[in-house]
C-alpha positions in Angstrom: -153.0 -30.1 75.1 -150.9 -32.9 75.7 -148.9 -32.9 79.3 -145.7 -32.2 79.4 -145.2 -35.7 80.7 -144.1 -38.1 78.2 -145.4 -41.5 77.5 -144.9 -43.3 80.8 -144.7 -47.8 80.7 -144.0 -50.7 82.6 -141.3 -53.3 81.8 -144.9 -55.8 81.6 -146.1 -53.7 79.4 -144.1 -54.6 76.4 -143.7 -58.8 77.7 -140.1 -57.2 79.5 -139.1 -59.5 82.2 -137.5 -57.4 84.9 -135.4 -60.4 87.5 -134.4 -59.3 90.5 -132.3 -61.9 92.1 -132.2 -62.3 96.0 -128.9 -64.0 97.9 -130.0 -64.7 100.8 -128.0 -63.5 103.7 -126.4 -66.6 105.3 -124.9 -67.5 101.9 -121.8 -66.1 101.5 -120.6 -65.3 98.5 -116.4 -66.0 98.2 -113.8 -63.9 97.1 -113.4 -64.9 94.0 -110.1 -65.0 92.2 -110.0 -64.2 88.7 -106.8 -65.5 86.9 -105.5 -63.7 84.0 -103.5 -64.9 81.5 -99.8 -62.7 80.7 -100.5 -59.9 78.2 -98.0 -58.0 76.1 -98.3 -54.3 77.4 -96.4 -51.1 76.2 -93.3 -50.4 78.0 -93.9 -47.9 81.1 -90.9 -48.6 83.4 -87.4 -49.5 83.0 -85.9 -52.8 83.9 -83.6 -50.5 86.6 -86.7 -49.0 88.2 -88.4 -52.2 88.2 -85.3 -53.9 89.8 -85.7 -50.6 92.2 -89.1 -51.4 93.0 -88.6 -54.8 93.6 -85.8 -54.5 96.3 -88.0 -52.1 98.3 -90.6 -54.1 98.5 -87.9 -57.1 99.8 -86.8 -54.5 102.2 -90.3 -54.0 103.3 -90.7 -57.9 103.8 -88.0 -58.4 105.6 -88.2 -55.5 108.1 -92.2 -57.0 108.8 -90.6 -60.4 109.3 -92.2 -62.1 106.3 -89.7 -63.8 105.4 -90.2 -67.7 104.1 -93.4 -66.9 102.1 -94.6 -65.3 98.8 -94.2 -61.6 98.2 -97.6 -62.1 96.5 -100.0 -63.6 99.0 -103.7 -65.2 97.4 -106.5 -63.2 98.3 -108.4 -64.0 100.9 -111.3 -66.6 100.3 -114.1 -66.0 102.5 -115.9 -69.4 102.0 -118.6 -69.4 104.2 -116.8 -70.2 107.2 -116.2 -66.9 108.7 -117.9 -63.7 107.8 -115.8 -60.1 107.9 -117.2 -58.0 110.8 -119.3 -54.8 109.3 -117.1 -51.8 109.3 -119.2 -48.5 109.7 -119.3 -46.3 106.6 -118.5 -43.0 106.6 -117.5 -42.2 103.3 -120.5 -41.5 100.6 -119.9 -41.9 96.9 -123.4 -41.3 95.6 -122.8 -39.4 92.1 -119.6 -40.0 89.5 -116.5 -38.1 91.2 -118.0 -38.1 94.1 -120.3 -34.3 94.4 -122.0 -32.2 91.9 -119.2 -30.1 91.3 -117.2 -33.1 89.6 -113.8 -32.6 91.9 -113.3 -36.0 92.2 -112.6 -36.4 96.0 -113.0 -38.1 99.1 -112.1 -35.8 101.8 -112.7 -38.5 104.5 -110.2 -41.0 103.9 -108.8 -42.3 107.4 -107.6 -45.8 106.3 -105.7 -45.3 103.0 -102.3 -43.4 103.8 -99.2 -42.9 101.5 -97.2 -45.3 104.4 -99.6 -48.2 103.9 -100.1 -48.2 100.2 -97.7 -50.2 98.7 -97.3 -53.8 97.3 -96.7 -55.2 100.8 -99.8 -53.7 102.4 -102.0 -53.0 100.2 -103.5 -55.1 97.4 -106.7 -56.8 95.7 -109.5 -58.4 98.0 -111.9 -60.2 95.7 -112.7 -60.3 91.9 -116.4 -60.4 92.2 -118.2 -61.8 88.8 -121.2 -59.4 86.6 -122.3 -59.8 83.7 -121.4 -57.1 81.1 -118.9 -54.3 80.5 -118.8 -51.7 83.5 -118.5 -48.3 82.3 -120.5 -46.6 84.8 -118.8 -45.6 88.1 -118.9 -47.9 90.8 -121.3 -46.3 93.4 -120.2 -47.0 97.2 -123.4 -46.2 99.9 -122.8 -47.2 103.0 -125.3 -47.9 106.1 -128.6 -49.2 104.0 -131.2 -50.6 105.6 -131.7 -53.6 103.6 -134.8 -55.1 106.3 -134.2 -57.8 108.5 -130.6 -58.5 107.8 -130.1 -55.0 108.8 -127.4 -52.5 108.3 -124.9 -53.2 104.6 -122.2 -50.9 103.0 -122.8 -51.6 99.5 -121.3 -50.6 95.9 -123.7 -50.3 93.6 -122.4 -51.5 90.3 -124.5 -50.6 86.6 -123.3 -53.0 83.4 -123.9 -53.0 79.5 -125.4 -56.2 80.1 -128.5 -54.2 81.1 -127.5 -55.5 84.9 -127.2 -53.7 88.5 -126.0 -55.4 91.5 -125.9 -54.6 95.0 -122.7 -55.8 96.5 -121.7 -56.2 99.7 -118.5 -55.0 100.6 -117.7 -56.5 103.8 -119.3 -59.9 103.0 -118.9 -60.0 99.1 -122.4 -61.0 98.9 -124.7 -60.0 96.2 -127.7 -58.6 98.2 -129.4 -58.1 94.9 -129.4 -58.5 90.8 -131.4 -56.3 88.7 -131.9 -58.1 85.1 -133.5 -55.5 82.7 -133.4 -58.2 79.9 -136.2 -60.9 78.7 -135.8 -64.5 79.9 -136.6 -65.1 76.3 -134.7 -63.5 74.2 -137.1 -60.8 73.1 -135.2 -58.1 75.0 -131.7 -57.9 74.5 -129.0 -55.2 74.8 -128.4 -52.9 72.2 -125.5 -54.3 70.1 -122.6 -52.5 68.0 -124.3 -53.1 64.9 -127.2 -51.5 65.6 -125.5 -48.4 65.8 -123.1 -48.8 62.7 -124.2 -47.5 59.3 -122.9 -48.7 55.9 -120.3 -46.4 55.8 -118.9 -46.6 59.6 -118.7 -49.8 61.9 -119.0 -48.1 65.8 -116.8 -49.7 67.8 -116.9 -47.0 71.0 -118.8 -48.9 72.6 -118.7 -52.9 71.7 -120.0 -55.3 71.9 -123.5 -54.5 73.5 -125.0 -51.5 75.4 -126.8 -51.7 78.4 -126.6 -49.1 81.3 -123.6 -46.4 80.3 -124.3 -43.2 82.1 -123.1 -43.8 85.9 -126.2 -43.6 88.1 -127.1 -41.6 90.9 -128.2 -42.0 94.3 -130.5 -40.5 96.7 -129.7 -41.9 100.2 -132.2 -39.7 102.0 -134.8 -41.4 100.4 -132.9 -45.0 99.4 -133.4 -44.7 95.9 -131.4 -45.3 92.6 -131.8 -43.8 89.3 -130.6 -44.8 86.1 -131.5 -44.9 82.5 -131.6 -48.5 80.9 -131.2 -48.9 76.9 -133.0 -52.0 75.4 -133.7 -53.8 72.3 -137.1 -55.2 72.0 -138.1 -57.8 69.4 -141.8 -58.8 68.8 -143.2 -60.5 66.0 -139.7 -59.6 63.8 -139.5 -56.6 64.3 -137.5 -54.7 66.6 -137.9 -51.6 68.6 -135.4 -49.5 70.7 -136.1 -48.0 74.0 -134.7 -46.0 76.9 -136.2 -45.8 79.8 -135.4 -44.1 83.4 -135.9 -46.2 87.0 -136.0 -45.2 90.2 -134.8 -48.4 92.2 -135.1 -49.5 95.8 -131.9 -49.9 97.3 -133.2 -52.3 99.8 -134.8 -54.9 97.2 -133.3 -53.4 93.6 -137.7 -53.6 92.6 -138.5 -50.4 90.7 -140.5 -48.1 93.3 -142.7 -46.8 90.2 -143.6 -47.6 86.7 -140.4 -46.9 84.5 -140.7 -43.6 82.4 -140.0 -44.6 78.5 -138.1 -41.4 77.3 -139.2 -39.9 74.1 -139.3 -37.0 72.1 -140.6 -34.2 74.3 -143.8 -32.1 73.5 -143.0 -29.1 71.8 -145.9 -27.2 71.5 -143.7 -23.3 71.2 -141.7 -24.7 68.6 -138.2 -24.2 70.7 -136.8 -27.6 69.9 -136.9 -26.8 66.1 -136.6 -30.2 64.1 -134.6 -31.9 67.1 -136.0 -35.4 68.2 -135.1 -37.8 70.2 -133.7 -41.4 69.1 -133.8 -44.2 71.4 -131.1 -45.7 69.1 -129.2 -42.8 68.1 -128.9 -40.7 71.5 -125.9 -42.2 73.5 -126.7 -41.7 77.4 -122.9 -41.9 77.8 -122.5 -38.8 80.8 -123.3 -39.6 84.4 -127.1 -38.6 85.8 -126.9 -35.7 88.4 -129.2 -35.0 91.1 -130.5 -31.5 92.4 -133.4 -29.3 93.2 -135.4 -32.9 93.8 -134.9 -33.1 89.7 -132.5 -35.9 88.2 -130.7 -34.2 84.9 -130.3 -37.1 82.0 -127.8 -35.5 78.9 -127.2 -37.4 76.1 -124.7 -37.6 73.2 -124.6 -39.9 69.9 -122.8 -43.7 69.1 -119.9 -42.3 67.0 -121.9 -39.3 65.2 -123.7 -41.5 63.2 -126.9 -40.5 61.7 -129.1 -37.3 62.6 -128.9 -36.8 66.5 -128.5 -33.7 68.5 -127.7 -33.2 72.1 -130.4 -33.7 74.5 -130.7 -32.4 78.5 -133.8 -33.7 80.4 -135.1 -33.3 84.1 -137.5 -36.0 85.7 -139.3 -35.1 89.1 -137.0 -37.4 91.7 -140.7 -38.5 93.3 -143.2 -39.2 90.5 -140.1 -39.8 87.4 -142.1 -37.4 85.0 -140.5 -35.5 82.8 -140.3 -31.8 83.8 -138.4 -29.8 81.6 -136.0 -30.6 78.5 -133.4 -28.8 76.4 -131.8 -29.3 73.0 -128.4 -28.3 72.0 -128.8 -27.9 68.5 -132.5 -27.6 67.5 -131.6 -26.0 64.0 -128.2 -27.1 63.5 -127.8 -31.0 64.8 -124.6 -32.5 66.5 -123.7 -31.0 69.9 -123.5 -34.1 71.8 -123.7 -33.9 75.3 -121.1 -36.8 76.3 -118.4 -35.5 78.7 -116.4 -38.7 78.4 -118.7 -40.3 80.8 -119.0 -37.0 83.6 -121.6 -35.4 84.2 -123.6 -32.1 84.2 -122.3 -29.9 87.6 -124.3 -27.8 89.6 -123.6 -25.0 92.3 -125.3 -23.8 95.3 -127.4 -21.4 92.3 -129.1 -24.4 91.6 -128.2 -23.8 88.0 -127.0 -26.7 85.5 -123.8 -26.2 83.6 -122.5 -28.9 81.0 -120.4 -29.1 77.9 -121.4 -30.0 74.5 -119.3 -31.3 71.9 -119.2 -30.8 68.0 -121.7 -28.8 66.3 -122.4 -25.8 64.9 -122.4 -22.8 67.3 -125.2 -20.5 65.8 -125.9 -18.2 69.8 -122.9 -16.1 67.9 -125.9 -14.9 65.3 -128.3 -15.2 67.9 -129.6 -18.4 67.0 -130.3 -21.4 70.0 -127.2 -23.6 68.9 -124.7 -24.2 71.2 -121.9 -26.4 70.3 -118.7 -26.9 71.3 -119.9 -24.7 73.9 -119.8 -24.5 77.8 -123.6 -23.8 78.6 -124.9 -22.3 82.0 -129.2 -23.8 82.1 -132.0 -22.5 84.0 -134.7 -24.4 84.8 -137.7 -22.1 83.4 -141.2 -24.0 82.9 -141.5 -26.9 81.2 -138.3 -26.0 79.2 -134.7 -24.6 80.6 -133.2 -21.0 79.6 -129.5 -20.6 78.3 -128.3 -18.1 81.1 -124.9 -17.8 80.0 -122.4 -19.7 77.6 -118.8 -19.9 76.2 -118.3 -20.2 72.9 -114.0 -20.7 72.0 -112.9 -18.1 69.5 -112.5 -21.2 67.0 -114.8 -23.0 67.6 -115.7 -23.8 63.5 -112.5 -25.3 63.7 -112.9 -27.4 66.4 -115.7 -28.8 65.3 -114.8 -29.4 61.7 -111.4 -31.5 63.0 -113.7 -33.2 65.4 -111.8 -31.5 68.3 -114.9 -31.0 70.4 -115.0 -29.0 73.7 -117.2 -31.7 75.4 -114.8 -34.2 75.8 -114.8 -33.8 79.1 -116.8 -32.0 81.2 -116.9 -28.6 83.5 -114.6 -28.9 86.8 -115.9 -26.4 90.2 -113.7 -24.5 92.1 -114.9 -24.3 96.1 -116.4 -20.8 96.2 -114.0 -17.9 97.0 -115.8 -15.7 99.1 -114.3 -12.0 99.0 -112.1 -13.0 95.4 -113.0 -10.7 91.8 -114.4 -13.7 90.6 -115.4 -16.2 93.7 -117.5 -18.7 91.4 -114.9 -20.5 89.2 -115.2 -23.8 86.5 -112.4 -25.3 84.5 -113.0 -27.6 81.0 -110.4 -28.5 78.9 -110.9 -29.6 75.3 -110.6 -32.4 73.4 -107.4 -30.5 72.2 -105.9 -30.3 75.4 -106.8 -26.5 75.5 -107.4 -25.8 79.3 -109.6 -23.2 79.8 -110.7 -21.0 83.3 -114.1 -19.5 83.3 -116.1 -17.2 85.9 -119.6 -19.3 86.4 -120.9 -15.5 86.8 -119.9 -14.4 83.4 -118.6 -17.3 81.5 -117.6 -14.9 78.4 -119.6 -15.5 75.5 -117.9 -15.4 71.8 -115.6 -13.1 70.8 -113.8 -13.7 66.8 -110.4 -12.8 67.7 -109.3 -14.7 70.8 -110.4 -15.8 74.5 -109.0 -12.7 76.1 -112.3 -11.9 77.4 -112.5 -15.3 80.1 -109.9 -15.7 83.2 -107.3 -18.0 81.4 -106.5 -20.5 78.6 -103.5 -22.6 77.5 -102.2 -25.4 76.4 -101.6 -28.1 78.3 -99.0 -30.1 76.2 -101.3 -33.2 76.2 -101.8 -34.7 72.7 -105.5 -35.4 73.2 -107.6 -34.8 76.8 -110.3 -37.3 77.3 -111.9 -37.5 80.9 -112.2 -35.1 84.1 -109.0 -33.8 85.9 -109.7 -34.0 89.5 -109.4 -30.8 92.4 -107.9 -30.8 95.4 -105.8 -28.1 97.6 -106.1 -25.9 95.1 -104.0 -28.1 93.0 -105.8 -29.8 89.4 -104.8 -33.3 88.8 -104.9 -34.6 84.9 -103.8 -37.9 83.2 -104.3 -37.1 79.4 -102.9 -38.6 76.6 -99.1 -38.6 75.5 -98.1 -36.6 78.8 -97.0 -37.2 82.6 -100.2 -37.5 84.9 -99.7 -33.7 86.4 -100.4 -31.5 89.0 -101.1 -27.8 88.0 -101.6 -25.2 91.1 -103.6 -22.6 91.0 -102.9 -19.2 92.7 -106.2 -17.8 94.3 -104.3 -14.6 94.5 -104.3 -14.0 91.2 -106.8 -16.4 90.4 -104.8 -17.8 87.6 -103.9 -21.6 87.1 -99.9 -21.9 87.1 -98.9 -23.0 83.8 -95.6 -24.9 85.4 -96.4 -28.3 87.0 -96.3 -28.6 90.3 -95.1 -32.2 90.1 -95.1 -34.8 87.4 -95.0 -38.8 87.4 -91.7 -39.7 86.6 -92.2 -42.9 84.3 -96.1 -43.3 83.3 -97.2 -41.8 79.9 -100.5 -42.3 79.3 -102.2 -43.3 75.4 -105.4 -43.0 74.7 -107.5 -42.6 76.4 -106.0 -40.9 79.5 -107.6 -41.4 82.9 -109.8 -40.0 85.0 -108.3 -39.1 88.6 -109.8 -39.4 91.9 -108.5 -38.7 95.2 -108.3 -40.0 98.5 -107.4 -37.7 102.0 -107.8 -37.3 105.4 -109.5 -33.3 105.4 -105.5 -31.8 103.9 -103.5 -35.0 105.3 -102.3 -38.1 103.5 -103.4 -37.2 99.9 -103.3 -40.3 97.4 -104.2 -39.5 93.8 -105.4 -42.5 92.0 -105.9 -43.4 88.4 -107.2 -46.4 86.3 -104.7 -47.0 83.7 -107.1 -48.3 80.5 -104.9 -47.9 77.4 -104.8 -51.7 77.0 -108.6 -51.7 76.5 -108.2 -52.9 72.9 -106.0 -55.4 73.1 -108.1 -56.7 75.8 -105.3 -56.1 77.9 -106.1 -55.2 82.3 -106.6 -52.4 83.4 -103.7 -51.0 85.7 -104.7 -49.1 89.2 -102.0 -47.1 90.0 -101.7 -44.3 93.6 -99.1 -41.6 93.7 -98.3 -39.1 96.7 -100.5 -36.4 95.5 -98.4 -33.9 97.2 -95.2 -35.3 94.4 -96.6 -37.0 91.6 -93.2 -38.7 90.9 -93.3 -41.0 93.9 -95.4 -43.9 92.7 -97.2 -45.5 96.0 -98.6 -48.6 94.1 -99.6 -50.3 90.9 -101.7 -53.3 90.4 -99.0 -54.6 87.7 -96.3 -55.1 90.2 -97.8 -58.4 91.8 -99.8 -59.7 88.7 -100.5 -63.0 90.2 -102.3 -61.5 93.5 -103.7 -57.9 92.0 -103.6 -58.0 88.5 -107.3 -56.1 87.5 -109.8 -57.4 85.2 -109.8 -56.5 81.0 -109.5 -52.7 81.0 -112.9 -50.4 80.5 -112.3 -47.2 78.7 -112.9 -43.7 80.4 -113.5 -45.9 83.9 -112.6 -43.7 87.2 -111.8 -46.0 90.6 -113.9 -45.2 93.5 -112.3 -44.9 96.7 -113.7 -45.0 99.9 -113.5 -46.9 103.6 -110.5 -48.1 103.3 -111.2 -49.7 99.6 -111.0 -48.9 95.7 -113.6 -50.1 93.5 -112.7 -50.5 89.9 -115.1 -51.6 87.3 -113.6 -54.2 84.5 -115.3 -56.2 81.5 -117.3 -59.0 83.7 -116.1 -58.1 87.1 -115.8 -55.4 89.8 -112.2 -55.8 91.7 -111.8 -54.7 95.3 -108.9 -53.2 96.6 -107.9 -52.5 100.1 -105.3 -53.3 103.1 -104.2 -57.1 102.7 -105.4 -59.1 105.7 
């Protein structure tokens, strides 16, 4: 019998030409300015609160005796002459929003305060050039050893141009560059068209893709993973693969053979007539990291063709594949895309994810779980459904394409001594918010949800993206509503319907934002979110910071001093990193840095 392995290859193995570029250390890099040209934008403030804004910010010039100079200063260009001392890092960001439980923040913040975040003091650093759309959240690791030139704080950044550099942040060097593509031409990136059918052109993703699913780090062990999508031509034909790397963090070299990702074996027959597609599966959702495993989910490129949701384990030491599960193995559908999260875990050790449209057959006792909240087991060289919930109306969700898994599952801290210490929250595609016990997520039941903790609208038109959790307060930017903040009582265990605090003039469109906070333990909270609705239009991407204790008091956005901070073309479903002082945001062809102006 065949081992539960799967069918393991090198890059050389199929003529791939893995580059790994070196910049040595005493070249420096510059700050590189990126000018963009004016682009038409939808109205978010009025010409009085501009005016508003504006005359602070004079204020604030004139009270730090700036007077004679620009209100938007160049940034700085570190051309060789000087080098930035090495700050210490403190801060880890090593998985997308920052732990396995998906909250989204950095609790050790000591540089970023609501009083020094504003267009005065606080602006971008450097531009710095990649190849490729980033999609994947930036990664910031501080402290690796990189040999000789010792100690770096690096952000790792991941591209659709099948690229990963290692940047770093103090310098703006490139340490390293990972190119997963042939020198040739005979391995390319996976382009639009290959995923389009005759009846639908897929745009979601356009127009190549490369590395999606934000990769994760383990820092114990100075090792990357991530899952790399290619297109291989030989002799005419063309082949697709995916395949998962484990990369040195020193050198960016793959520290084992690359594990090409198939169909698992299925000798008990509990994947039903589910298979894997190198083409078809989308590995859109971030990789998590536990129980020495790395969990891979995927999804689909805009439904097309016959694809069902996919969740796979590889040992973190050896990269074979340990265990896999299928969302639909009767049914089909039941992507497993989260809008780009990723599967959370809990001190149980226990996976829990969110898949999207499909049919939802575990109400007739069948395996099919879509538009479902799923609670996974490891269990042999397959996982076991522990526990699910299955919305009331579900058949209707999925047939109006309102999936569940449009974002992904939220963990509350434990509550030690509550009914129900062990919380998640999801919200649909819909906008439905819904509050589930981890312990005894609920099941189905026809008639209603009255059998979980809470549901209810949320007034969004659409909700794309994780909220963030902080202070017992849940942060969302959906679409066609106020970025919000919604308490919740741990009294009564019950999330307060009323909003806490609003923004007072940013709406969002499609397709929201993902949150992210930045605070000193419960002092100087800063929400931040990546404004991407311009995405289509080509049009930048807008990082804006709000008090997160009041929502309406704006600190900063990048669209105030265009000339000095305007961001690079907008990336959809793309959450800002923040950490040591600094905010990473990942743009088509460049990563901008953000941070106290010299």
């Amino acid at each position: 019998m065949e081992k539960f392995l799967g069918v393991r290859g090198s890059c050389r193995a199929v003529g791939l030409s893995c580059t790994v570029r070196f910049f040595p250390s005493q070249l420096s890099l510059p700050r590189h300015d990126v000018s963009c040209p004016n682009r038409s934008r939808r109205k978010r403030r009025s010409g009085w609160e501009s005016l508003a804004l504006l005359a602070a910010a004079l204020v604030l010039l004139a009270s730090l005796g700036c007077g004679g100079g620009s209100s938007s200063p160049q940034p700085e260009n570190n051309n060789g002459n000087s080098t930035p001392a090495r700050r210490v890092g403190r801060a880890v960001v090593a998985t997308y929003h920052n732990d396995n439980g998906r909250t989204g923040v950095n609790s050790g913040e000591t540089t970023l305060r609501p009083d020094n975040v504003n267009v005065v003091s606080f602006g971008r650093l450097a531009a710095i050039p990649v190849q490729g759309q980033i999609y994947a959240q930036p990664l910031y690791l501080p402290n690796i050893s990189m040999g000789a030139s010792g100690l770096h704080n690096l952000v790792i950044v991941a591209t659709e141009h099948d690229q990963v550099y290692a940047i770093d942040v103090d310098t703006r060097r490139v340490m390293w560059q990972r190119d997963f593509l042939g020198s040739e031409g005979n391995v390319t990136t996976v382009s639009s068209e290959d995923v389009s059918s005759d009846d639908i052109v897929c745009e979601d993703m356009t127009p190549e893709i490369g590395i999606t699913g934000t990769p994760v780090a383990n820092l114990v062990s100075n090792t990357i993973y991530l899952v790399v999508k290619t297109k291989e031509t030989q002799n005419g034909q063309a082949t697709f693969h995916q395949r998962f790397h484990a990369l040195d963090l020193a050198t960016g070299t793959d520290k084992l053979a690359a594990t090409e990702i198939t169909s698992p074996p299925d000798p008990g027959g509990q994947f039903g007539a589910a298979r894997f597609d190198p083409l078809t599966n989308n590995q859109r959702s971030a990789l998590l990291l536990a129980n020495e495993q790395i969990y891979v989910v995927w999804a689909s490129h805009c439904d097309q063709g016959a694809y069902e949701g996919w969740l796979m384990s590889f040992d973190q030491t050896t990269l074979q594949l340990t265990a896999a599960w299928t969302s639909t193995p009767s049914a089909g559908a039941g992507g497993i895309w989260m809008s780009g999260s990723g599967p959370a875990t809990d001190s149980s050790g226990d996976i829990f994810l969110v898949a999207g449209n499909g049919l939802s057959q575990s109400v007739s006792g069948f395996e099919d779980y879509g538009d479902s909240v799923v609670r996974l087991r490891g269990s042999g060289n397959t996982f076991s459904v522990v526990d699910y919930f299955t919305p009331y109306n579900f058949q209707y969700l999925s047939d109006g394409d309102w999936d569940l898994g449009a974002t992904g599952p939220v963990l509350f801290p434990d509550q030690p001594g509550a009914a129900h210490p062990h919380l998640l929250t999801v919200t649909g595609k819909n906008a439905a918010v819904y509050l589930l016990d981890r312990d005894n997520l609920g099941h189905w039941q026809p008639n209603g949800d009255g059998q979980i903790m809470q549901s209810f609208p949320s007034g969004a038109q659409f909700a794309f993206s994780n909220p963030a959790l902080w202070n017992n307060t849940l942060y969302s930017a959906w679409c066609d509503m106020p970025v919000t903040a919604l308490g919740y009582d741990p009294a009564a265990q019950q999330i307060i319907t009323t909003p806490l605090s609003t923004t007072s003039s940013t709406i969002l469109a499609f397709p929201g934002a993902a949150p992210s906070i930045s605070v000193n333990s419960n002092e100087n909270g800063i929400l931040w979110i990546l404004e991407t609705d311009g995405y289509a239009k080509s049009g930048p991407g807008i990082l804006r910071a709000y008090d997160a204790t009041d929502l309406s008091t704006e600190l900063y956005d990048s669209e105030i001093s265009p000339d000095r901070d305007r961001a690079g073309v907008a990336v959809k479903f793309v959450a800002p990193t923040v950490a040591d002082g600094m905010v990473f945001v990942g743009a088509q062809n460049e990563l901008d840095i953000y941070g106290l102006l010299p």
